[in-house]
C-alpha positions as CSV (number, residue, x, y, z in Angstrom):
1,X,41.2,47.2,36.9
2,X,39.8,43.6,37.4
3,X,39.9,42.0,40.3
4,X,39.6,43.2,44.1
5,X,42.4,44.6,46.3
6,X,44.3,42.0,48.9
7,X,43.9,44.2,51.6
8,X,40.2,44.7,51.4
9,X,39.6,40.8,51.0
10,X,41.3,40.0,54.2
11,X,40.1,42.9,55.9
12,X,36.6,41.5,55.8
13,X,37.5,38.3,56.0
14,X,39.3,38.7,59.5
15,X,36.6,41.5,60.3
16,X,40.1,44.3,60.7
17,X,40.6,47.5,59.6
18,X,42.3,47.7,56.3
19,X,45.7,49.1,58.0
20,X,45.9,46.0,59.9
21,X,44.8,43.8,56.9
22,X,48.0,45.7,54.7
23,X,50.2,44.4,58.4
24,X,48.7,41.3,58.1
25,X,49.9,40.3,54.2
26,X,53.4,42.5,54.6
27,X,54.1,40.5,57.4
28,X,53.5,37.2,55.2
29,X,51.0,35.4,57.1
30,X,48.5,35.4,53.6
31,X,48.6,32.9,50.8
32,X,47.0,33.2,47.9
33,X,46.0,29.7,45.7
34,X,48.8,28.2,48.5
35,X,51.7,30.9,48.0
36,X,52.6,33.8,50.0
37,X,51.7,37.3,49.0
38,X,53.2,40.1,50.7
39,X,51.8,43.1,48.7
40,X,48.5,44.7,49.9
41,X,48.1,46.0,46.7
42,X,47.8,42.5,44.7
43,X,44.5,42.4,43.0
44,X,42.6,38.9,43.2
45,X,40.2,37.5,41.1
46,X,38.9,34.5,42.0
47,X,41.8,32.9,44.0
48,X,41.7,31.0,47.5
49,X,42.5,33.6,49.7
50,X,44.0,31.8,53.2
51,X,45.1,33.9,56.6
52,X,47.0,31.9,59.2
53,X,45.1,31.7,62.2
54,X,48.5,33.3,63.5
55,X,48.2,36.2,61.9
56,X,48.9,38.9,64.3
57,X,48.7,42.8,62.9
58,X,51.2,43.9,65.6
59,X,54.0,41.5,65.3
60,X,55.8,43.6,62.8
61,X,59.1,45.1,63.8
62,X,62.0,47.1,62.5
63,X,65.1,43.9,61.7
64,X,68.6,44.4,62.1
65,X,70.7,42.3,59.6
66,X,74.2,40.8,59.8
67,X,76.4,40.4,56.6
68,X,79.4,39.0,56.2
69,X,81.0,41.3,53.4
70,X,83.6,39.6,50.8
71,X,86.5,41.6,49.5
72,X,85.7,44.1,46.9
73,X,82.0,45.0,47.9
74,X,80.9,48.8,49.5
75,X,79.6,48.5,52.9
76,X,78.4,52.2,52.6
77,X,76.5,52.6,49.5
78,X,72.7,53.4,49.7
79,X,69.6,51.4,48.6
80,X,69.6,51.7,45.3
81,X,73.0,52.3,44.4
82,X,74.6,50.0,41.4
83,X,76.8,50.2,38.6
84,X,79.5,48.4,36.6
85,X,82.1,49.8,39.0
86,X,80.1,50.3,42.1
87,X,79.2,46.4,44.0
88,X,77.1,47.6,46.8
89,X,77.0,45.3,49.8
90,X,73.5,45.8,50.2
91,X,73.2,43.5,47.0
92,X,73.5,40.6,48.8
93,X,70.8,40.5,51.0
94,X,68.7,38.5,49.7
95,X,66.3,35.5,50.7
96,X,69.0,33.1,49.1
97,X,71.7,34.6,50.6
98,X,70.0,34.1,54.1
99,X,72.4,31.8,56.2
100,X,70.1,28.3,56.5
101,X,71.6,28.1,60.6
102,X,70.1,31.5,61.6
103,X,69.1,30.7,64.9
104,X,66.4,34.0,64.9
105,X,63.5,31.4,63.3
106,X,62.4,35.0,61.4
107,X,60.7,34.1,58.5
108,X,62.3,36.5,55.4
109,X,60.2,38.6,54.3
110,X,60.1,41.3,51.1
111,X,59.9,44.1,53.9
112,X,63.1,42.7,55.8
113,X,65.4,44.1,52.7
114,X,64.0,47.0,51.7
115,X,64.3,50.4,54.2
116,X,67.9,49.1,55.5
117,X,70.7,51.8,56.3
118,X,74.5,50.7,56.5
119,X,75.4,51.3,60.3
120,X,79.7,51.1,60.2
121,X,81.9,51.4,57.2
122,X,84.4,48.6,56.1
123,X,87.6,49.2,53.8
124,X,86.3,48.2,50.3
125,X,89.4,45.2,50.1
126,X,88.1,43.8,53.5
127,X,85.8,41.3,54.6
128,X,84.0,41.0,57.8
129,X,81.0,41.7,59.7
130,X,78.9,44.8,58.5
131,X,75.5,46.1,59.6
132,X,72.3,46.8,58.3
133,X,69.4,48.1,60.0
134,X,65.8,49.6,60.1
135,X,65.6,50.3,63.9
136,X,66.5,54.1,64.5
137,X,67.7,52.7,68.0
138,X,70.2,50.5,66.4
139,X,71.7,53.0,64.3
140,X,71.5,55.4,67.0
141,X,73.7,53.5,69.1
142,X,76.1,53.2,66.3
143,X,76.6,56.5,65.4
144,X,76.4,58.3,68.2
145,X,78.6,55.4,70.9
146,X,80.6,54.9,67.5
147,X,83.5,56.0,69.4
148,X,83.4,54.3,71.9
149,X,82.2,50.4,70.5
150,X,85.1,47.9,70.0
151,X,86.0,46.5,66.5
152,X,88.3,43.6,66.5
153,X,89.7,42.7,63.0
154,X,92.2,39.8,62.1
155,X,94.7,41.2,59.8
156,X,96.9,38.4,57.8
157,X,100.1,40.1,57.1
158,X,103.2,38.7,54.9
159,X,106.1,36.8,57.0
160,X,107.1,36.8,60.9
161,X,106.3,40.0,62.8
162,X,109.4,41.0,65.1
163,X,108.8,42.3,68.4
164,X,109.8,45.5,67.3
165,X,107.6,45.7,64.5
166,X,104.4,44.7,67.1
167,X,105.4,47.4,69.6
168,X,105.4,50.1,67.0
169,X,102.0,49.3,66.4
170,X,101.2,49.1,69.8
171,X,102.5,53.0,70.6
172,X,100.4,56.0,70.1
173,X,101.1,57.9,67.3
174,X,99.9,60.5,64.8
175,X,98.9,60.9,61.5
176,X,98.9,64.0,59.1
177,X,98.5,65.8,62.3
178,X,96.2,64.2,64.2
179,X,96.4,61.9,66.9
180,X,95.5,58.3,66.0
181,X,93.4,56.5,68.3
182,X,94.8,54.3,70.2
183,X,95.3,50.5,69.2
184,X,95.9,46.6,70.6
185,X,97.7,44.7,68.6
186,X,98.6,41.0,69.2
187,X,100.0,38.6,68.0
188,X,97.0,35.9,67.3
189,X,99.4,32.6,65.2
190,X,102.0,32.4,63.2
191,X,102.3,30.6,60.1
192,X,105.4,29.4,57.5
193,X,104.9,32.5,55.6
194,X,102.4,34.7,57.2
195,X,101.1,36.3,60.6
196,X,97.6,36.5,61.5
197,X,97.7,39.6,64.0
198,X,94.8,40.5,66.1
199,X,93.3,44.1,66.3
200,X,91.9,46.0,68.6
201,X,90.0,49.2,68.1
202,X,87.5,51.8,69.9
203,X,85.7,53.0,66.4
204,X,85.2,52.3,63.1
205,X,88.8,53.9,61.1
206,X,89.0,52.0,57.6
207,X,92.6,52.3,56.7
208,X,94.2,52.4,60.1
209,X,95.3,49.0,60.5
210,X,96.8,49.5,57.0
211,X,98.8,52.3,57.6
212,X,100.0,50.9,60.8
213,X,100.9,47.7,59.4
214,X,102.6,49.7,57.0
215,X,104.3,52.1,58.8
216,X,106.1,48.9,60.6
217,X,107.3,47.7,57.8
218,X,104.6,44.9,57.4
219,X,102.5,43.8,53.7
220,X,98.9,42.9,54.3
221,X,97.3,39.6,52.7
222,X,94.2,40.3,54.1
223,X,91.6,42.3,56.7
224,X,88.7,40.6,58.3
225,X,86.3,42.3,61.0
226,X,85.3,39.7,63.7
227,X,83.2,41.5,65.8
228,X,81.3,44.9,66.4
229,X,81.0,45.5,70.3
230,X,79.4,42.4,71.5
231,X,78.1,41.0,68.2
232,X,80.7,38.3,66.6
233,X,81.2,36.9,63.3
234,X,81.1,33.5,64.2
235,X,80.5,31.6,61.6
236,X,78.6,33.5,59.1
237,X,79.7,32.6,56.1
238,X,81.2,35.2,53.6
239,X,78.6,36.1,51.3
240,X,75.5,35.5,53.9
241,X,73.4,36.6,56.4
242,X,71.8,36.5,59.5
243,X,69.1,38.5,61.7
244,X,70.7,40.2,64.9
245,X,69.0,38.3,67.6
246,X,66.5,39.5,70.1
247,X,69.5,39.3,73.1
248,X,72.2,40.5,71.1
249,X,73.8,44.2,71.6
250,X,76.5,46.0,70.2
């Protein structure tokens, strides 16, 4: 095969050991003739090999990304996952889709979107925050304190909600025979023909504020997640995404 391996060219060239050189281009800090090459494998010939004086072997870490799901995509499928029936949310993480005012200055790389896991499940119709990670202690926290994190969705439903209708939502009930958990429901505005409620949940259930909207008599418009514990929404727009920032938790 002609040429010489990446890895071994900057190993020599920054004197390093060749695992640090393989760090060094996956973490994107090596052009080659002026354009970034993130594969330690890439054979060169006789190209201008360039590593930034930055370059630091160690500064790779596992990312956490942010994605604000449209309507009709599944939050849950794996890496990989695709077919004419089947739009996996994981689809959209790519470097276009990355939103331009992501305040993490992370610089997207090839190894960013690849390795991810879905962290909390989102009704297939809804849109909203989701969560995709490669830090075991991300996940970790929300699988195991699923139960106990807060998810607040806004859930648009058709015409006035009567007091009656919001306190049946409000009181415990069950559910095929088990007990659902328990729910805050609000009133958030209230428009000429719709309501946007507000709620309130410990735990991811897809499907509960549609049963209890239901169950009071109420037609849902819509279901949007706003936030996941302590990490918003905000003003991702549908369709993008963001890194979870350094001071963030859930």
């Amino acid at each position: 095969m002609a040429g010489v391996r990446l890895s071994k060219l900057v190993a020599a060239q920054v004197n390093c050991s060749r695992r640090e050189a393989e760090q060094i281009i996956e973490g994107g800090w090596v052009q080659v003739n002026g354009k970034v090459v993130e594969e330690p494998m890439a054979r060169v010939l006789d190209q201008s090999v360039v590593v930034d004086p930055q370059a630091n072997p160690m500064a790779l870490s596992e990312v956490t990304l942010l994605l604000h799901k449209p309507p009709g995509f599944e939050a849950m499928a794996p890496l990989g996952a695709a077919n004419k029936r089947l739009k996996p949310a994981h689809t959209l993480l790519q470097a276009a889709t990355h939103w331009e005012q992501d305040e993490s200055n992370e610089r997207v790389l090839k190894r960013h979107l690849a390795k991810l896991t879905a962290g909390v499940p989102l009704e297939l119709a809804a849109s909203g925050l989701i969560v995709f990670t490669q830090d075991w202690r991300v996940l970790r926290k929300l699988t195991e304190d699923a139960a106990q994190i807060e998810h607040e969705l806004a859930v648009e439903v058709q015409g006035e909600v009567s007091p009656e209708q919001l306190q049946r939502m409000n009181v415990p009930s069950t559910h095929a025979g088990s007990t659902l958990p328990p729910v805050k429901v609000s009133v958030n505005s209230t428009g000429e023909t719709s309501t946007r409620l507000r709620f309130a949940v410990k735990g991811a259930h897809p499907g509960l504020a549609a049963y209890l909207c239901e169950r009071a008599g109420l037609q849902i418009l819509s279901v949007k997640r706003l936030r996941i514990g302590r990490v918003t929404l905000a003003h991702l727009p549908e369709g993008q995404w963001r890194y979870l920032l350094p001071h963030e938790r859930f």
